[in-house]
N, C-alpha and C positions, 0 to 999 in steps of 0.2 A: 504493500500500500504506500502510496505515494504521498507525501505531505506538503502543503502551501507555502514551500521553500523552493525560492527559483534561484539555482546556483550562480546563473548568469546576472542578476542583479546583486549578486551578494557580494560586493567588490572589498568593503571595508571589514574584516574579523578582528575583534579580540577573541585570544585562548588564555583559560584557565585555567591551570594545571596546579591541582592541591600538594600536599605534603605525603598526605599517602599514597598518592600515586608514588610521585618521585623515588621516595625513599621505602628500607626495605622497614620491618618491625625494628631492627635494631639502628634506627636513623639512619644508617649509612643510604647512600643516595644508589638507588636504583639503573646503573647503567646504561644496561641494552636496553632499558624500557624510552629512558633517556634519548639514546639515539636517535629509534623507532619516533619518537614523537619530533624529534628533529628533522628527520627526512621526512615526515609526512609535511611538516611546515614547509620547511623550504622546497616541497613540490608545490603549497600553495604558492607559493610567494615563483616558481616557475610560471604560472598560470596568470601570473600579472595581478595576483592577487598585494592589497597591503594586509599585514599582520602585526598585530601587537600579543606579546605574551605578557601574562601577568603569570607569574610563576613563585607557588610559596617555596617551601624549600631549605632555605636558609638557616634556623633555627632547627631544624632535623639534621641537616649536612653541619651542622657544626656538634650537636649532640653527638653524632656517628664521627667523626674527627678525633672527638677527648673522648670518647670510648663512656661517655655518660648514661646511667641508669635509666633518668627520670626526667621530664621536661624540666625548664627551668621556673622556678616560684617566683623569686624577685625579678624587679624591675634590673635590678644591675646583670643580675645571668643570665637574663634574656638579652641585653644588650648585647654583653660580653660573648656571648654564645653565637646570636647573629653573626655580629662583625667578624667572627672565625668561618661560619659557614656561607656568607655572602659571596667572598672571594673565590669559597670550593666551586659554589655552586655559578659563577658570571663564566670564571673559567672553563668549566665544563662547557656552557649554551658557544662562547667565544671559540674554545677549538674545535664542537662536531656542526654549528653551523657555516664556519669556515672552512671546512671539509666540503661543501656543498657550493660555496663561490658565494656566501651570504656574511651580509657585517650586522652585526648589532650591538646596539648601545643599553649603557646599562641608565636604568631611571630610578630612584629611589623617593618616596612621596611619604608624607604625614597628614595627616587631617589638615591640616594646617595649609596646608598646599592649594586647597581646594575651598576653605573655610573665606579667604582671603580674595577679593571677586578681582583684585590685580595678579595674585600669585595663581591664581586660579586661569588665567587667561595667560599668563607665559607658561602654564604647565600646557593649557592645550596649544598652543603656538610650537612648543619644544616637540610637542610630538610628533602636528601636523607638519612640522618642515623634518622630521626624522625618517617620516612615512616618503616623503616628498624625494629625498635622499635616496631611497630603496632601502635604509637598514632596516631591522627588526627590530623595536623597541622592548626592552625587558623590564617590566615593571614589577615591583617591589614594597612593600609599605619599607619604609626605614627602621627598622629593628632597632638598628643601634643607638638612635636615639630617642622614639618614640615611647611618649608616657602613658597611663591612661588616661591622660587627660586630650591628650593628639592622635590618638590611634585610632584605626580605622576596626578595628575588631576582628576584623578577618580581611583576605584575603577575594574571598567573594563579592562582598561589600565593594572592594577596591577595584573590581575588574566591571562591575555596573559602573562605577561611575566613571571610569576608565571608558568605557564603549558611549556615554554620554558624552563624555567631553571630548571625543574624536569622533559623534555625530557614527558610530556604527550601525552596519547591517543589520550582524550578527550576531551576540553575545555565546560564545560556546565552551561553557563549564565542563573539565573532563574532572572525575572522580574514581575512585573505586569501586563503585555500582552501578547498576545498569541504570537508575532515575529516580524521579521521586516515586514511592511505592503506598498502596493505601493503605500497608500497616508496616512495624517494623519489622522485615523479611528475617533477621535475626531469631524474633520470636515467636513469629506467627507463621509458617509455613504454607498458609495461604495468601499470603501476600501477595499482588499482583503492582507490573508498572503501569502507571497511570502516563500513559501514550501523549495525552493533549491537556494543556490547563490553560482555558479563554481568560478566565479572573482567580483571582488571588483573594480565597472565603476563609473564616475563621477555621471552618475545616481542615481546609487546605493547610492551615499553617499547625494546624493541632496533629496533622497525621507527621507531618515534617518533625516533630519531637525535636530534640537536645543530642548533641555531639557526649557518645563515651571512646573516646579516642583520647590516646593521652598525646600523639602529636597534633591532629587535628585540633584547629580552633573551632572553628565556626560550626560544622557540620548541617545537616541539611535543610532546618530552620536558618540557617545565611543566606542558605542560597536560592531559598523559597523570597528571602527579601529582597536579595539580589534582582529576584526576579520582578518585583513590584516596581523596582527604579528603570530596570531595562522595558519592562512592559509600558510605564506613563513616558517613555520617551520614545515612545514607538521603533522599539527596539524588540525583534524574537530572541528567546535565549533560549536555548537547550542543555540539557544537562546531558551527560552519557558516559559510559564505563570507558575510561581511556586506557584501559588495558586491554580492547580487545583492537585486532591489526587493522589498518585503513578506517579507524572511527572516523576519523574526520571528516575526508572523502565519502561514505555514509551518508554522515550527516548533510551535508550538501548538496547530494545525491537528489535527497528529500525521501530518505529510507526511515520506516517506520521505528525507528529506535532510540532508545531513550524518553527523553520526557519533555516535550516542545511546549514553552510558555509565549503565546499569541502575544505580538504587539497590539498595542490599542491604537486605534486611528484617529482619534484625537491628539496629534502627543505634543509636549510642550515645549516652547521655545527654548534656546539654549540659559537666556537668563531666570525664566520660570524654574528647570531644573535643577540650576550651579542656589537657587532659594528652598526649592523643597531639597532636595537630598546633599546638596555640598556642604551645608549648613548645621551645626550643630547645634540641638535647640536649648536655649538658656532660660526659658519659662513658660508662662502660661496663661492666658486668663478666658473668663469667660463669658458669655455674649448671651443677650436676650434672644428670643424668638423671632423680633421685630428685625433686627441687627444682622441675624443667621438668613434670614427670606433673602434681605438685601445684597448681602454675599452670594448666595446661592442662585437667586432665582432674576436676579437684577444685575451680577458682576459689578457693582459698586462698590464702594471702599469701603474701611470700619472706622465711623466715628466714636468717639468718646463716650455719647451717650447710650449705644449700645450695651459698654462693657459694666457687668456686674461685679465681677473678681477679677482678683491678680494674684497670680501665683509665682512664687521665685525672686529672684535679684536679678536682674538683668540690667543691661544698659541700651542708650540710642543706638539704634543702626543695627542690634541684634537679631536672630532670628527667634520667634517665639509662636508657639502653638497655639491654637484658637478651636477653644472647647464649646459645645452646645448645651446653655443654660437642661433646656427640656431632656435630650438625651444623655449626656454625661461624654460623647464620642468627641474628638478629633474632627472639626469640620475645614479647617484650613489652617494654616502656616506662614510667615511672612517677614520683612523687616521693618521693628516699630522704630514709629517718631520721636518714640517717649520712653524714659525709662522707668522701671517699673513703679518707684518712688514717685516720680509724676503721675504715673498713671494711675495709682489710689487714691489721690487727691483731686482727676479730673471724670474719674468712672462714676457715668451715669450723669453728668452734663452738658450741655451743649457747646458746640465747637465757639462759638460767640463770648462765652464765660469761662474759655482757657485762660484768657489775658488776663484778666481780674482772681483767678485765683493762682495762675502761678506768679503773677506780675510780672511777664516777659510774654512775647508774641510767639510762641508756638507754631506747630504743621495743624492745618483746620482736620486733616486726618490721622488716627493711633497708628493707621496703615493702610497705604496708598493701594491703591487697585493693581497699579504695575508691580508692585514688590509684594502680593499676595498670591499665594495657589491655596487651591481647594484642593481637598483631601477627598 
């Protein structure tokens, strides 16, 4: 069976290739699997194809290096551990794609990278002029210096927003299983893979469950999110077992396998995106009924007197979440005027009466229509 994957329009791919692929149970980095996913790139990239690899890795390849038992707990031996297996693992992509007559550069990213709507706009410049180039770009979150408070969480996370900010085809996750499954195949033996996902339901993220992998981070609930930022950017993403030979080719094919997550046809501009998903959110508040219609059903902006609550410490220019007085749910996201301090003292007034209680001229809007998306 044939899937609504036209290979010939598929010009732009990111690949993403986990930890457990790569590497074996005892961290050390998986070779000839290695290769095999090499040469199948660089037959893309024969094809006149551009690619970008988001490749984890790094933190297993340095674990298998010092001969280590156990992941690392701290912030510092994760760094430290990185920075030893980063180098194994550039080198490695550096001599078997160069065996094929392919260059590629090494990119290393933090939240921060992305957080940032200038830093954000020379990461996508550095890439598109790398694609431009012909190399392969390798992307990477930054282990080595990466806190929680800049990191991206996983590696999946990183290749969504990665295929956004270089405007991709295709987003195509390789793993160690065959796709997302409607139970956990481990424990349930009637598990089956679920072929097509048009939207992304509480279901959906419930059968996804939690990572027990000790090198994996993210595991399959990532990459079900993953899929929510690749699908509103009208982006397909596929998940598939990169261990079995020619996945890729497969997958392009428009061969029935794996787990193919539908782009949505609405999808949103490049700066709507780098506001929902590049953005880390720093609070919260919350909106009458009246306020919500006007969002939703009007694309209007949020004034003042909509908002009931404020939740967090935030500041101007932030991103912050906008909750539904009646439902309790996420109806939009955006960057306010006001910080949150202001905003307790203006919530639930009119734009007219900001001046008189802050005693300065304020935005007549908490958040402007251009710097809002709905959820």
């Amino acid at each position: 069976m044939k899937r609504p994957l036209d290979k010939n329009s598929i010009q732009k791919i990111v690949i993403k290739v986990g930890t457990r692929l790569l590497t074996y149970d005892t961290g050390k980095l998986n070779l000839g699997l290695i290769d095999r996913l090499v040469r199948e790139i660089a037959d893309l990239k024969n094809q006149g194809k551009e690619v970008v690899l988001v490749s984890s890795g790094a933190v297993g390849a340095g674990i298998g290096r010092l001969g280590l038992k156990r992941k690392p707990v701290s912030v510092q031996e994760k760094q430290a551990v990185a920075a030893i297996g980063q180098g194994i693992l550039i080198q490695f992509y550096e001599k078997h794609f160069a065996e094929y007559g392919h260059v590629v550069a090494q990119v290393l990213l933090t939240r921060e990278d992305l957080e940032n709507r200038s830093r954000y706009l020379n990461s996508r410049n550095t890439l598109l002029h790398l694609l431009k180039f012909g190399a392969i770009p390798i992307v990477n979150e930054n282990d080595t210096i990466s806190t929680a408070e800049i990191e991206f969480g996983d590696n999946d996370r990183l290749s969504a927003l990665v295929a956004t900010l270089i405007d991709a085809h295709l987003l195509l996750i390789l793993t160690d299983i065959d796709g997302l499954y409607t139970a956990n195949p481990q424990h349930d033996p009637e598990a089956t893979c679920i072929s097509l996902v048009e939207e992304i339901t509480p279901s959906i993220k419930k059968i996804a469950g939690k990572t027990e992998e000790m090198l994996a981070k993210g595991g399959m609930i990532s990459k079900v999110e993953a899929a929510e930022i690749a699908m509103a950017s009208g982006i397909n993403m596929v998940i598939a077992n990169g261990r079995k030979p020619n996945i890729i080719e497969m997958v392009l094919n428009g061969e029935e396998i794996g787990t193919l997550f539908c782009s949505q046809q609405d999808q949103m501009r490049s700066r709507k995106r780098w506001i929902a998903f590049g953005q880390k959110i720093k609070g919260g508040i919350t909106i009458d009924k009246g306020a919500e219609g006007a969002l939703k059903q009007e694309g209007k902006s949020l004034l003042s007197i909509g908002v009931v609550q404020v939740e967090g410490n935030f500041s101007k220019g932030e991103t912050i979440s906008i909750y539904s007085e009646h439902s309790g749910i996420e109806v939009a996201r955006g960057l306010t005027n006001f910080s949150a301090e202001e905003l307790r003292q203006i919530k639930g007034c009119k734009s007219n009466e900001i001046k008189n209680i802050l005693g300065y001229a304020g935005s007549k809007e908490v958040i402007h229509r251009d710097n809002l998306v709905l959820c």
